[in-house]
CHARMM internal coordinates of N, CA and C (Angstrom, degrees):
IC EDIT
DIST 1 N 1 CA 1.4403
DIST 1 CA 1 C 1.5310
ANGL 1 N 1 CA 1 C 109.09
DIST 1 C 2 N 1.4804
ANGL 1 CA 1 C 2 N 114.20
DIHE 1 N 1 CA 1 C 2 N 140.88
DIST 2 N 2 CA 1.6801
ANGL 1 C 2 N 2 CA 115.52
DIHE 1 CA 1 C 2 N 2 CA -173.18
DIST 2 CA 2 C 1.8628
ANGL 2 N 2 CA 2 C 95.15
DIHE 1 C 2 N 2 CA 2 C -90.95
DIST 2 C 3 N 1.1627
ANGL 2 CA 2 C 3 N 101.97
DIHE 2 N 2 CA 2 C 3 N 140.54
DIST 3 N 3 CA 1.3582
ANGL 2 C 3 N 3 CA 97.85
DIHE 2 CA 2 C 3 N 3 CA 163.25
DIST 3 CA 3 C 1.3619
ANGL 3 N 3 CA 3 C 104.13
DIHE 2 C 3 N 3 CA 3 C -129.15
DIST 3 C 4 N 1.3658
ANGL 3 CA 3 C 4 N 113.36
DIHE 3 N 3 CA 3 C 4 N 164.78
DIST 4 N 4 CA 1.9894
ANGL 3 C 4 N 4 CA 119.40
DIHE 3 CA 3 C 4 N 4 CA -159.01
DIST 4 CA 4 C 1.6568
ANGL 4 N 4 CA 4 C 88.71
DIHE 3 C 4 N 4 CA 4 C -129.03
DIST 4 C 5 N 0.8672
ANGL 4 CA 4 C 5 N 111.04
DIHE 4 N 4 CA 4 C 5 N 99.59
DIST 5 N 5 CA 1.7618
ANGL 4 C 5 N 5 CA 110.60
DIHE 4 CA 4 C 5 N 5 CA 150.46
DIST 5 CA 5 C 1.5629
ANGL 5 N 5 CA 5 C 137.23
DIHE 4 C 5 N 5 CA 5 C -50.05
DIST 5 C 6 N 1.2062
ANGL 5 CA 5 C 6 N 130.74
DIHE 5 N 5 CA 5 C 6 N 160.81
DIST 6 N 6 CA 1.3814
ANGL 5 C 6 N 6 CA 136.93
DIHE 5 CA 5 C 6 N 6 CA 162.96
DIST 6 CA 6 C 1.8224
ANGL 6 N 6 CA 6 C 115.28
DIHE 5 C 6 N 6 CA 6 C -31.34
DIST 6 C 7 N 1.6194
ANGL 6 CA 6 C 7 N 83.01
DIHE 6 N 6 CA 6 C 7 N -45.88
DIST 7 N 7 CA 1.7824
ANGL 6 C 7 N 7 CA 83.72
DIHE 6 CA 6 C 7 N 7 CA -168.49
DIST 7 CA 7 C 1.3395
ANGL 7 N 7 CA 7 C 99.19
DIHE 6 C 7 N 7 CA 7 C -83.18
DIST 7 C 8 N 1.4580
ANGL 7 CA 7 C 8 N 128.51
DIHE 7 N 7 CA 7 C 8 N -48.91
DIST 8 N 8 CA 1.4039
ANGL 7 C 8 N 8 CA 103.91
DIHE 7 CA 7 C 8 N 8 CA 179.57
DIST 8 CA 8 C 1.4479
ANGL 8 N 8 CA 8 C 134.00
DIHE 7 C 8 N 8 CA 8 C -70.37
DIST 8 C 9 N 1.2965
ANGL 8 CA 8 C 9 N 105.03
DIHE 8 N 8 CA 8 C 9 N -0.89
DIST 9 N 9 CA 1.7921
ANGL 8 C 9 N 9 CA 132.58
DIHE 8 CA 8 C 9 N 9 CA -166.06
DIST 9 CA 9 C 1.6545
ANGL 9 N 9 CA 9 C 88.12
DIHE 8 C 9 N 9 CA 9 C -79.66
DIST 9 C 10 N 1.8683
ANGL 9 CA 9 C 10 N 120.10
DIHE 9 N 9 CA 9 C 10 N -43.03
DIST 10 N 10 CA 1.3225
ANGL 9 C 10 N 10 CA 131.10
DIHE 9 CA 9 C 10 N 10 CA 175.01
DIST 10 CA 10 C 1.4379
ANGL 10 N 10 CA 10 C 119.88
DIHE 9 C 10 N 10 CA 10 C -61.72
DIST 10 C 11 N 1.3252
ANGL 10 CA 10 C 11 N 105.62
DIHE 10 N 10 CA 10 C 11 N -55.60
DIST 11 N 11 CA 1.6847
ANGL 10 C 11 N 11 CA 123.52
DIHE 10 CA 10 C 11 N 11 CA 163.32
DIST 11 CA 11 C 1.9165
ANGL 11 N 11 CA 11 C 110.81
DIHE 10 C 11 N 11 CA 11 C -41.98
DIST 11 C 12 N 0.8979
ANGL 11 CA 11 C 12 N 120.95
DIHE 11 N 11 CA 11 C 12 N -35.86
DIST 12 N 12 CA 1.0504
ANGL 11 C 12 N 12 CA 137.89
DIHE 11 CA 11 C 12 N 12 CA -165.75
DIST 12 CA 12 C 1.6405
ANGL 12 N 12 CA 12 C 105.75
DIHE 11 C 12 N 12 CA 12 C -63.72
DIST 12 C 13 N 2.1086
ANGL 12 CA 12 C 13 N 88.83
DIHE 12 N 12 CA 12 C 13 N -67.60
DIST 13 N 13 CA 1.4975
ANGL 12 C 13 N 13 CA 96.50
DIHE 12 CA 12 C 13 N 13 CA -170.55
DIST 13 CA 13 C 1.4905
ANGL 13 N 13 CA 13 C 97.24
DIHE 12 C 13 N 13 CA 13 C -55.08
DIST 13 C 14 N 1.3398
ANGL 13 CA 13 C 14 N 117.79
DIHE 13 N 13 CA 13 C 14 N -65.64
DIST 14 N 14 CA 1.2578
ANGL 13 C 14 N 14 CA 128.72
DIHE 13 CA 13 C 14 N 14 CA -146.38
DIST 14 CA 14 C 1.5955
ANGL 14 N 14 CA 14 C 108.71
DIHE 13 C 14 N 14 CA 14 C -54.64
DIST 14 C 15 N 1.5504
ANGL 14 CA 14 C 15 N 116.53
DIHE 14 N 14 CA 14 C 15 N -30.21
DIST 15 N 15 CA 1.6958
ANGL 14 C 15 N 15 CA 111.23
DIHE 14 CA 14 C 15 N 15 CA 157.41
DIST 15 CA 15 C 1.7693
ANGL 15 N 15 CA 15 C 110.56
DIHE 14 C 15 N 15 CA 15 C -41.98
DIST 15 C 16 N 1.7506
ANGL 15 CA 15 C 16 N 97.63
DIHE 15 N 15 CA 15 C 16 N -73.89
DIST 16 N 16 CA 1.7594
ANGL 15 C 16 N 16 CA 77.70
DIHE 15 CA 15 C 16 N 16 CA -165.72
DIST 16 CA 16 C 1.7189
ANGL 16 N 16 CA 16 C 104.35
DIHE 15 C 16 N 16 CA 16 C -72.76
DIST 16 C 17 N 1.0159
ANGL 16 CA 16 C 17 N 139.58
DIHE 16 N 16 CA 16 C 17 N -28.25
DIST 17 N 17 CA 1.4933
ANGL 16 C 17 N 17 CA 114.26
DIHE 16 CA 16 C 17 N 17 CA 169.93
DIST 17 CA 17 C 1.6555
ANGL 17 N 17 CA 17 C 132.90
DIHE 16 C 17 N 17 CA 17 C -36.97
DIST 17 C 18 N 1.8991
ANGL 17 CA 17 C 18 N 97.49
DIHE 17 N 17 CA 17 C 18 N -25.90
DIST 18 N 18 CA 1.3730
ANGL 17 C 18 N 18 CA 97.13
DIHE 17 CA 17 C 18 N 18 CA 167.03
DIST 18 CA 18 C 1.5203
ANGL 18 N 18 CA 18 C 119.14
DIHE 17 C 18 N 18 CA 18 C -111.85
DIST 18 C 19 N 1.4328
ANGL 18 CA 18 C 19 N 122.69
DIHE 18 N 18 CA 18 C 19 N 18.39
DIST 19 N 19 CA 1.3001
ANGL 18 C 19 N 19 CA 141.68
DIHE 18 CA 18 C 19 N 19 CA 143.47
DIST 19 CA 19 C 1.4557
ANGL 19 N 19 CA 19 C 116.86
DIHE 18 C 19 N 19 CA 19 C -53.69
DIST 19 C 20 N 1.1342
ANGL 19 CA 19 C 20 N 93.88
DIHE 19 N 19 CA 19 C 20 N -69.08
DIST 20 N 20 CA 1.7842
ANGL 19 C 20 N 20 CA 106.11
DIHE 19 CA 19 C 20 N 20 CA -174.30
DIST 20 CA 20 C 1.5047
ANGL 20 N 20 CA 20 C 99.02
DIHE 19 C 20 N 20 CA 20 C -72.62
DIST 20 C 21 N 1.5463
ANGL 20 CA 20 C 21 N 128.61
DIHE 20 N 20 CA 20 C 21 N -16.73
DIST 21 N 21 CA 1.6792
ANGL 20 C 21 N 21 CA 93.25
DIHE 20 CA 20 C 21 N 21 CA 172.96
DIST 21 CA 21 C 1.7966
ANGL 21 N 21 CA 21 C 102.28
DIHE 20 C 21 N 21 CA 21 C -97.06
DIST 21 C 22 N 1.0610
ANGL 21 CA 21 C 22 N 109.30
DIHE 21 N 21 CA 21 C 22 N -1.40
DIST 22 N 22 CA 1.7699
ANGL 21 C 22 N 22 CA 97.97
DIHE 21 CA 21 C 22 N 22 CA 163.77
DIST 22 CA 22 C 1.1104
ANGL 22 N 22 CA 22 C 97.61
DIHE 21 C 22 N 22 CA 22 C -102.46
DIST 22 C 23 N 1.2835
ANGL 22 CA 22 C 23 N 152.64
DIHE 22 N 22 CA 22 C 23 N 54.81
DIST 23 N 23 CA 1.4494
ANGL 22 C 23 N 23 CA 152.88
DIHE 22 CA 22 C 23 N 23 CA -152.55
DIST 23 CA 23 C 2.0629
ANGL 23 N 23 CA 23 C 72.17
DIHE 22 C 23 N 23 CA 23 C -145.36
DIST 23 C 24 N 1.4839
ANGL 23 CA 23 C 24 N 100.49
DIHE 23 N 23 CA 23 C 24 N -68.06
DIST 24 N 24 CA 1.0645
ANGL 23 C 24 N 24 CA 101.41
DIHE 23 CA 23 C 24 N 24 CA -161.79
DIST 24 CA 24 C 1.5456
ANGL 24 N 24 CA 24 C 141.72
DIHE 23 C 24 N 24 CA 24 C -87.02
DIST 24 C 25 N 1.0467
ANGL 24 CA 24 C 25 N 85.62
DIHE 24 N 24 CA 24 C 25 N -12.18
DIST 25 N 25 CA 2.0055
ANGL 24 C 25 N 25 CA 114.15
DIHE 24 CA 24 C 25 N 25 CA 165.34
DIST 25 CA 25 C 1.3608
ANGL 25 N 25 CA 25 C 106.37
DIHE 24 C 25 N 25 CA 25 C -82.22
DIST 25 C 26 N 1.4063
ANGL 25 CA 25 C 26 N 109.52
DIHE 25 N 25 CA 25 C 26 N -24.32
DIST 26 N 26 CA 1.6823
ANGL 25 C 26 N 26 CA 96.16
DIHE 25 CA 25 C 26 N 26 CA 169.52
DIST 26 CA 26 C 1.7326
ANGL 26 N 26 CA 26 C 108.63
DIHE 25 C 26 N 26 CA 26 C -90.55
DIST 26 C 27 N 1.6983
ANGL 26 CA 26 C 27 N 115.13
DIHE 26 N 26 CA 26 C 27 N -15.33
DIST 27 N 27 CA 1.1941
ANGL 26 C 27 N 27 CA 88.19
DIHE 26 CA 26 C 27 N 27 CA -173.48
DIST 27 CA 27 C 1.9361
ANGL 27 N 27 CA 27 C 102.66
DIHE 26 C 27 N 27 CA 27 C -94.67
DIST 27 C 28 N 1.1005
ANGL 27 CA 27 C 28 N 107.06
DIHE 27 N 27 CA 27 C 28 N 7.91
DIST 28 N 28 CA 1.6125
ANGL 27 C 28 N 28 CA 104.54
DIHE 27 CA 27 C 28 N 28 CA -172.62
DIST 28 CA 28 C 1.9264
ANGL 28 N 28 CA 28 C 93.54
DIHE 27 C 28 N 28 CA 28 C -106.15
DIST 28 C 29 N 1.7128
ANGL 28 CA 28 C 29 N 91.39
DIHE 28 N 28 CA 28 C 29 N 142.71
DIST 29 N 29 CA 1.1724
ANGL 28 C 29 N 29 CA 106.06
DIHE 28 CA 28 C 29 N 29 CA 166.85
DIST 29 CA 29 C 1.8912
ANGL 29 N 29 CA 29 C 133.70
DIHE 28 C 29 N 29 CA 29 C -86.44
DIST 29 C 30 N 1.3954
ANGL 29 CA 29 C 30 N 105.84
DIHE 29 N 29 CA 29 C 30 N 14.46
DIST 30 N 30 CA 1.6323
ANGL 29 C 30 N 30 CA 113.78
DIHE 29 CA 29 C 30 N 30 CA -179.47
DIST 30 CA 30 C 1.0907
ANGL 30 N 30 CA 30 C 107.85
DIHE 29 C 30 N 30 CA 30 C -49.99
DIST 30 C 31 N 1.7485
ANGL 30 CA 30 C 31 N 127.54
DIHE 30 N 30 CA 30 C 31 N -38.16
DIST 31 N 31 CA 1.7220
ANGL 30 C 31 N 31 CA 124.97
DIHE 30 CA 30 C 31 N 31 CA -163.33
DIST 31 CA 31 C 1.4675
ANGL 31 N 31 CA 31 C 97.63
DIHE 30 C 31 N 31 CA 31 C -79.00
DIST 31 C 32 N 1.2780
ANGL 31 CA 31 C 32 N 104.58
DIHE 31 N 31 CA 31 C 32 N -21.81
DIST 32 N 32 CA 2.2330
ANGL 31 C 32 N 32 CA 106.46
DIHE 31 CA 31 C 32 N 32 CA -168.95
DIST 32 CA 32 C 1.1170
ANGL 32 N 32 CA 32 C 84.19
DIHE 31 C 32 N 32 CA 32 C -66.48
DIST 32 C 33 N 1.0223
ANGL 32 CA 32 C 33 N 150.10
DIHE 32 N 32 CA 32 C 33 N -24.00
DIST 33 N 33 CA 1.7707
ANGL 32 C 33 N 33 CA 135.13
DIHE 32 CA 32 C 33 N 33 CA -159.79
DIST 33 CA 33 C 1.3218
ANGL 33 N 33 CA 33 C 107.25
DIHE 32 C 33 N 33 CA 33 C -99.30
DIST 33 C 34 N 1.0990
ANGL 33 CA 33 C 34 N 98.79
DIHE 33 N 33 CA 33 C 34 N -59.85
DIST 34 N 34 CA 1.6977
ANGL 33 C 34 N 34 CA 114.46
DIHE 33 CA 33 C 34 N 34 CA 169.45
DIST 34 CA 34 C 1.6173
ANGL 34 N 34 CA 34 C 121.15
DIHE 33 C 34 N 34 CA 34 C -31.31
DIST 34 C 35 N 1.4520
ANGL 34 CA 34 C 35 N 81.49
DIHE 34 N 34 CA 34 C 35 N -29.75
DIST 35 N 35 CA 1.9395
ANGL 34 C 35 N 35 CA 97.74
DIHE 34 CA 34 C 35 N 35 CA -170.52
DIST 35 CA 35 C 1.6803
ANGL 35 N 35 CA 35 C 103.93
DIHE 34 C 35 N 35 CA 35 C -92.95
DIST 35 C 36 N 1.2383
ANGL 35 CA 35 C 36 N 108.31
DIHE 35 N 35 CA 35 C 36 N -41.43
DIST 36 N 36 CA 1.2527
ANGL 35 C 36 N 36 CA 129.89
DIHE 35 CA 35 C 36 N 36 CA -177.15
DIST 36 CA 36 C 1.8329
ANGL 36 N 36 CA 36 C 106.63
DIHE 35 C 36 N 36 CA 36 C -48.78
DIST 36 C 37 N 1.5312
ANGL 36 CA 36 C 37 N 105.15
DIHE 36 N 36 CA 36 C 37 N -51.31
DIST 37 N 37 CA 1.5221
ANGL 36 C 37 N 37 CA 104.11
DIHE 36 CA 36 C 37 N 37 CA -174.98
DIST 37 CA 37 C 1.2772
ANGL 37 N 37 CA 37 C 109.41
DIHE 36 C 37 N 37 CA 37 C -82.66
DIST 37 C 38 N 1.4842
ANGL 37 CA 37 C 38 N 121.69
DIHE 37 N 37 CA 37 C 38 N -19.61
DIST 38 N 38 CA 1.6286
ANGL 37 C 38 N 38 CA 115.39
DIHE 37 CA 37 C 38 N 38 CA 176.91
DIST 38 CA 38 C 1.2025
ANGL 38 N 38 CA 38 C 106.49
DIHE 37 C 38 N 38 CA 38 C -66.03
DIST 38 C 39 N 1.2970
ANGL 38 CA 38 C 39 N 130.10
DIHE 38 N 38 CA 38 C 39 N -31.42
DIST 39 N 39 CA 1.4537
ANGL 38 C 39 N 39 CA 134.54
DIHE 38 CA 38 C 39 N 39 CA -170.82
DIST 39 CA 39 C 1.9795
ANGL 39 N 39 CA 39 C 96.34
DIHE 38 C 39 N 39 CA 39 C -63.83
DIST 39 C 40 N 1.7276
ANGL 39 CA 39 C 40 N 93.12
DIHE 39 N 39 CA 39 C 40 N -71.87
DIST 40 N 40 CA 1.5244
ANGL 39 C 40 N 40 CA 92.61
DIHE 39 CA 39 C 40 N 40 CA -156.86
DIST 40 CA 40 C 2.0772
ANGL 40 N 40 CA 40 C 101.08
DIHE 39 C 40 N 40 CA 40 C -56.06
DIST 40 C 41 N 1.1071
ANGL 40 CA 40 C 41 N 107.34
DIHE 40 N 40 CA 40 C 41 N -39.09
DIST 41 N 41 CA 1.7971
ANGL 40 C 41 N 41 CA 105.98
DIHE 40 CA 40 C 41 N 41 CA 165.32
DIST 41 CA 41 C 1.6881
ANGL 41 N 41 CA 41 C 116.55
DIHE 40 C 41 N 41 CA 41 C -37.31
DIST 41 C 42 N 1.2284
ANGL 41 CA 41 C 42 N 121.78
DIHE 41 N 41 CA 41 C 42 N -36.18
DIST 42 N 42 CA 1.2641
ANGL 41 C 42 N 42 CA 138.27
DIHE 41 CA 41 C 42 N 42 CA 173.70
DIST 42 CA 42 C 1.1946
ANGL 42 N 42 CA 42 C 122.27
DIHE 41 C 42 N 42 CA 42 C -78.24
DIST 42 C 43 N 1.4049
ANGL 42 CA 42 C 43 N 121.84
DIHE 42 N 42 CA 42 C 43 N -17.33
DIST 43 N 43 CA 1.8402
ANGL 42 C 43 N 43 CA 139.11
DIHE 42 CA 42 C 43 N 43 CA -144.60
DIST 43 CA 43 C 1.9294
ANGL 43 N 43 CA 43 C 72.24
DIHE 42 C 43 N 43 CA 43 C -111.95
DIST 43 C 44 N 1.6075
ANGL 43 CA 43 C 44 N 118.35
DIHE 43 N 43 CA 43 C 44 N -47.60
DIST 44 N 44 CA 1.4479
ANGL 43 C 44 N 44 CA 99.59
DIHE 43 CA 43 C 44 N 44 CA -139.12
DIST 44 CA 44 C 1.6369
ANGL 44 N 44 CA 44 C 89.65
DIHE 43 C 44 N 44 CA 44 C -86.55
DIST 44 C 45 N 1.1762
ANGL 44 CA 44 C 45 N 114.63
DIHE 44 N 44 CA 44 C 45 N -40.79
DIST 45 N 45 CA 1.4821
ANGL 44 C 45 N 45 CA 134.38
DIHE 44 CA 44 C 45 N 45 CA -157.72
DIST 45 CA 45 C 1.6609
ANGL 45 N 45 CA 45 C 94.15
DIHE 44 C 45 N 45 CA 45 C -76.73
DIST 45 C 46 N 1.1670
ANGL 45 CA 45 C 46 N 142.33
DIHE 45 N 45 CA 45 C 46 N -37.16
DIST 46 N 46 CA 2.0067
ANGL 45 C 46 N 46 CA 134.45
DIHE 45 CA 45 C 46 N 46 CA 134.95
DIST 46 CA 46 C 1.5155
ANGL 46 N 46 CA 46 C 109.40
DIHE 45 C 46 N 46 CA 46 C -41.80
DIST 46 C 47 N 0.8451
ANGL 46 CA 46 C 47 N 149.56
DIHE 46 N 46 CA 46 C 47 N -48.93
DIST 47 N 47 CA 1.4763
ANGL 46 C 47 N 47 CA 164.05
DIHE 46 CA 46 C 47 N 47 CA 173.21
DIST 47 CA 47 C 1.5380
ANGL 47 N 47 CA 47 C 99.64
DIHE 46 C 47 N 47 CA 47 C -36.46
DIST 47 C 48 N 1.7165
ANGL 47 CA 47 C 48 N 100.43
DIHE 47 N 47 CA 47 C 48 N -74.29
DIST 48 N 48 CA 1.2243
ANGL 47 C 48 N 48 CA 110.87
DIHE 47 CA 47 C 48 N 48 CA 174.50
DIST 48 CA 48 C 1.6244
ANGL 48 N 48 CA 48 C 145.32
DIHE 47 C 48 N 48 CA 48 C -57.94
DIST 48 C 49 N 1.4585
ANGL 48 CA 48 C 49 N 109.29
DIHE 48 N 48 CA 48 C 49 N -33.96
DIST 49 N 49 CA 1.2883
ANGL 48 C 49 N 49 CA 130.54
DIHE 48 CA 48 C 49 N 49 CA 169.30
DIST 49 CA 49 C 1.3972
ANGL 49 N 49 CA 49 C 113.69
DIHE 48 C 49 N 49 CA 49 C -69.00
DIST 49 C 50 N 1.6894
ANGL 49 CA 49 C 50 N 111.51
DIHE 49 N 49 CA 49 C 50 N -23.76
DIST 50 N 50 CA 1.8991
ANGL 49 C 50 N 50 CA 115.93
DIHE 49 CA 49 C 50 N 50 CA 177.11
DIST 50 CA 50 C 1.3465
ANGL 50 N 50 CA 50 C 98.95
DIHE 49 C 50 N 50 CA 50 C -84.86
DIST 50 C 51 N 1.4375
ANGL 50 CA 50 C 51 N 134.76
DIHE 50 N 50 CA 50 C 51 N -37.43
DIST 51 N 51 CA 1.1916
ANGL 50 C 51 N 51 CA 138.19
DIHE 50 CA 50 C 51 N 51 CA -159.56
DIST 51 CA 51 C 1.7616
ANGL 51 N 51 CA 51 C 80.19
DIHE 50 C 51 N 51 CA 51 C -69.90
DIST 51 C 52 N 0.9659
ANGL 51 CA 51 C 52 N 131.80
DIHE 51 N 51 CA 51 C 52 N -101.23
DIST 52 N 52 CA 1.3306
ANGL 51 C 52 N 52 CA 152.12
DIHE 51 CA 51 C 52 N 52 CA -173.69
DIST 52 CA 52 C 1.4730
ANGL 52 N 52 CA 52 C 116.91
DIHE 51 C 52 N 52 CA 52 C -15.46
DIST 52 C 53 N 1.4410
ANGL 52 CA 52 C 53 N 108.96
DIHE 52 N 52 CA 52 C 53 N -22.83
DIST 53 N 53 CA 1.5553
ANGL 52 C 53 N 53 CA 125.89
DIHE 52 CA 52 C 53 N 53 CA -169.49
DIST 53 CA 53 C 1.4856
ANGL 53 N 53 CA 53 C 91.01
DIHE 52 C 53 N 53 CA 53 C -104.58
DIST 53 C 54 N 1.4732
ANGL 53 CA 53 C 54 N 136.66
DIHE 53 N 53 CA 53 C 54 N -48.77
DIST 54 N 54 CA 1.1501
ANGL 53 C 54 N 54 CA 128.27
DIHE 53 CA 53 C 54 N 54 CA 173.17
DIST 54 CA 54 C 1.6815
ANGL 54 N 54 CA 54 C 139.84
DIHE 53 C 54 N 54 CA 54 C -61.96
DIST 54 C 55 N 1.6939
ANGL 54 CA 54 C 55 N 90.91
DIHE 54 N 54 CA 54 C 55 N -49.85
DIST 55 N 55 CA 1.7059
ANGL 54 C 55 N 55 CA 109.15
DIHE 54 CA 54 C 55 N 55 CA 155.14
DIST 55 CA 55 C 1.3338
ANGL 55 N 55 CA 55 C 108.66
DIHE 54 C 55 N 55 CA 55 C -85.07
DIST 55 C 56 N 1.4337
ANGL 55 CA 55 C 56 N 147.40
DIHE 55 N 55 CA 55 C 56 N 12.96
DIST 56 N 56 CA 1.5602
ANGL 55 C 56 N 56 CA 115.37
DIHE 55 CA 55 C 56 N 56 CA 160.26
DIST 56 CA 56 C 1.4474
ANGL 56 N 56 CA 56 C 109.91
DIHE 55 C 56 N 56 CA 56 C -60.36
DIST 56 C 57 N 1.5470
ANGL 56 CA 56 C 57 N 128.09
DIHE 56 N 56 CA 56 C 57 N -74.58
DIST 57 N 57 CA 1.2615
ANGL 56 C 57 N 57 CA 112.54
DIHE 56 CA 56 C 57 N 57 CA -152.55
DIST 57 CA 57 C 1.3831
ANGL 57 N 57 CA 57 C 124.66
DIHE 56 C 57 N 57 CA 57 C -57.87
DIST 57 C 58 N 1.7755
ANGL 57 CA 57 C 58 N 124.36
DIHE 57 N 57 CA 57 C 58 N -10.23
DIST 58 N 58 CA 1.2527
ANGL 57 C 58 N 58 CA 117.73
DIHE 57 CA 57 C 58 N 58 CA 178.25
DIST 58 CA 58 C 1.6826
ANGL 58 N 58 CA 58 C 110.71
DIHE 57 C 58 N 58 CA 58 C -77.11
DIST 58 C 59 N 1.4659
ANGL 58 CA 58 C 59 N 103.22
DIHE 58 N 58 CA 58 C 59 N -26.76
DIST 59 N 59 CA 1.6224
ANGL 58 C 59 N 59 CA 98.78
DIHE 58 CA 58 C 59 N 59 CA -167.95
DIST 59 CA 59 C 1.6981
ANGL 59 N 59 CA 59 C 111.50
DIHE 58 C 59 N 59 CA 59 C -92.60
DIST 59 C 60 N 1.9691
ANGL 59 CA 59 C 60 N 102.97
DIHE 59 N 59 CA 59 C 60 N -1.11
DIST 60 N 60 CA 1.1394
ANGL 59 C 60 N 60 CA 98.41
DIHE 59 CA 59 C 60 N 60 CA -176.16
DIST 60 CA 60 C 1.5439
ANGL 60 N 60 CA 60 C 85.25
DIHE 59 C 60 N 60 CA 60 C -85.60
DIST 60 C 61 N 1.5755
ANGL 60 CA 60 C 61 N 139.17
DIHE 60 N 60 CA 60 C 61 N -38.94
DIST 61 N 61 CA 1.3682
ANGL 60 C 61 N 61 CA 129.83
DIHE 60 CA 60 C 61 N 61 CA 164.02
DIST 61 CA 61 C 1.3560
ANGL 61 N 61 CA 61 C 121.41
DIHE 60 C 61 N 61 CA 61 C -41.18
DIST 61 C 62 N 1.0661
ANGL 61 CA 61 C 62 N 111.04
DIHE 61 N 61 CA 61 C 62 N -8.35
DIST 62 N 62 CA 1.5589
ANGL 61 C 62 N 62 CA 111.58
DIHE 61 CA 61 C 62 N 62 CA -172.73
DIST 62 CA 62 C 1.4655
ANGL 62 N 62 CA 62 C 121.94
DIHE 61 C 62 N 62 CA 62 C -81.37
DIST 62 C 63 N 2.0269
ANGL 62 CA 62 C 63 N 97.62
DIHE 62 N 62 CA 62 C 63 N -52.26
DIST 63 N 63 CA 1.2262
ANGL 62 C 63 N 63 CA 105.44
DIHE 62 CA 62 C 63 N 63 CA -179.48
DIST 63 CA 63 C 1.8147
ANGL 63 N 63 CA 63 C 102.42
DIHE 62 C 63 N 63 CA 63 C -79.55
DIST 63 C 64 N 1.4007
ANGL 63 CA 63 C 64 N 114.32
DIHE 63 N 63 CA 63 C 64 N -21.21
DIST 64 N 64 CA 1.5805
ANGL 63 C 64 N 64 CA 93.48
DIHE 63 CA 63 C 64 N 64 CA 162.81
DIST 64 CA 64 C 1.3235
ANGL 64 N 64 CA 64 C 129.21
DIHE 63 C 64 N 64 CA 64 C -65.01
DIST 64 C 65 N 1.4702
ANGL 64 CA 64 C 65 N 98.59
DIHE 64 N 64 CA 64 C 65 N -25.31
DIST 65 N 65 CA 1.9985
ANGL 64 C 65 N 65 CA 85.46
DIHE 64 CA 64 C 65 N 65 CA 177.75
DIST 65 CA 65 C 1.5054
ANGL 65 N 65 CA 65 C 94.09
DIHE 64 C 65 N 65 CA 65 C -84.23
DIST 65 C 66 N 0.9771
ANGL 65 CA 65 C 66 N 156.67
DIHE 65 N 65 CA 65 C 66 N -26.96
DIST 66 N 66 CA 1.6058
ANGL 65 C 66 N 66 CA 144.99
DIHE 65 CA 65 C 66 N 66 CA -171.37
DIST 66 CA 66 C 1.9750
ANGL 66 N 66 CA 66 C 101.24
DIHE 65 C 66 N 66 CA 66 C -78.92
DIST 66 C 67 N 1.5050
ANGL 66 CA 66 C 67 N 117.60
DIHE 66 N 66 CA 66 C 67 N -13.80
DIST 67 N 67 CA 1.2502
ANGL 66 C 67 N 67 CA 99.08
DIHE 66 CA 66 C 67 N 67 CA 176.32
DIST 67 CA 67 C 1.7717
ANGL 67 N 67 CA 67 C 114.29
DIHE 66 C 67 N 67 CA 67 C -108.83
DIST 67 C 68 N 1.3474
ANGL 67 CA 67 C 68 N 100.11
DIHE 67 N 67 CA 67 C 68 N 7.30
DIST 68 N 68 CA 1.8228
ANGL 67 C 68 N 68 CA 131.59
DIHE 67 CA 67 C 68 N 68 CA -179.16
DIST 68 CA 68 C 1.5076
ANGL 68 N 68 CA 68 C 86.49
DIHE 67 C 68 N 68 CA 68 C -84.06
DIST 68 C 69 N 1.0289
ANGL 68 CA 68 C 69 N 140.02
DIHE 68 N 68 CA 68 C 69 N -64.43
DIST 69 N 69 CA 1.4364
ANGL 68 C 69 N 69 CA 158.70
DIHE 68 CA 68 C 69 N 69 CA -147.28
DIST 69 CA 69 C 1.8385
ANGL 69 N 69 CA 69 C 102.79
DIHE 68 C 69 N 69 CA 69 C -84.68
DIST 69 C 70 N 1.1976
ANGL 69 CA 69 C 70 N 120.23
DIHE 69 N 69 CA 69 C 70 N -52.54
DIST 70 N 70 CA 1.2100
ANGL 69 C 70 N 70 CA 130.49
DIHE 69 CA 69 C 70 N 70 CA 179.30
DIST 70 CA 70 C 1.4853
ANGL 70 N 70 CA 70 C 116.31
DIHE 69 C 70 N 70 CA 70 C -52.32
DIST 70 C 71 N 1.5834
ANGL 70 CA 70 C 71 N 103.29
DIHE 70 N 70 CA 70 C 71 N -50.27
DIST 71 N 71 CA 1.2145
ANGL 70 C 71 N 71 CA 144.41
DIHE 70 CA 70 C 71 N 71 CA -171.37
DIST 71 CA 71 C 2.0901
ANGL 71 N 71 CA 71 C 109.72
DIHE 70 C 71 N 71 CA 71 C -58.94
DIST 71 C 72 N 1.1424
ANGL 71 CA 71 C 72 N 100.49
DIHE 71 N 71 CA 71 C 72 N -15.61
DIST 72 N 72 CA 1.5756
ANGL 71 C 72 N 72 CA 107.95
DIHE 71 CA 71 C 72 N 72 CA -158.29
DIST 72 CA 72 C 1.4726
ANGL 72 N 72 CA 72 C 88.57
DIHE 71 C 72 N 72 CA 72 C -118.40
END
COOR INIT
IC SEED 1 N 1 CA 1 C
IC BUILD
């Protein structure tokens, strides 16, 4: 005859207690969103680093001709 103890009677709950909470984080969509803004946060901040990599050297020419000009 099997007999089940306290501790495994504990083991037990605590399996489906952590069933049912990935039961339920998989059925809710809060992380899709979550995921959703890291992306577009990522989309703008690439966006930004090309902008900056493309227009640096003209605007670093820029403020040199405005301090060429100042300068005279």
């Amino acid at each position: 005859m099997l007999t089940i103890t306290k501790f495994d009677q504990q083991l037990l709950r605590e399996k489906k207690e952590m069933k049912n909470a990935l039961s339920r984080i998989i059925r809710t969509e809060d992380g899709q969103g979550l995921v959703e803004y890291g992306l577009i946060i990522t989309g703008i901040a690439l966006a930004a680093i090309a902008a900056i990599w493309l227009l640096g050297p003209q605007i670093g020419q820029m403020f040199t001709d405005i301090g060429t000009q100042l300068a005279v």
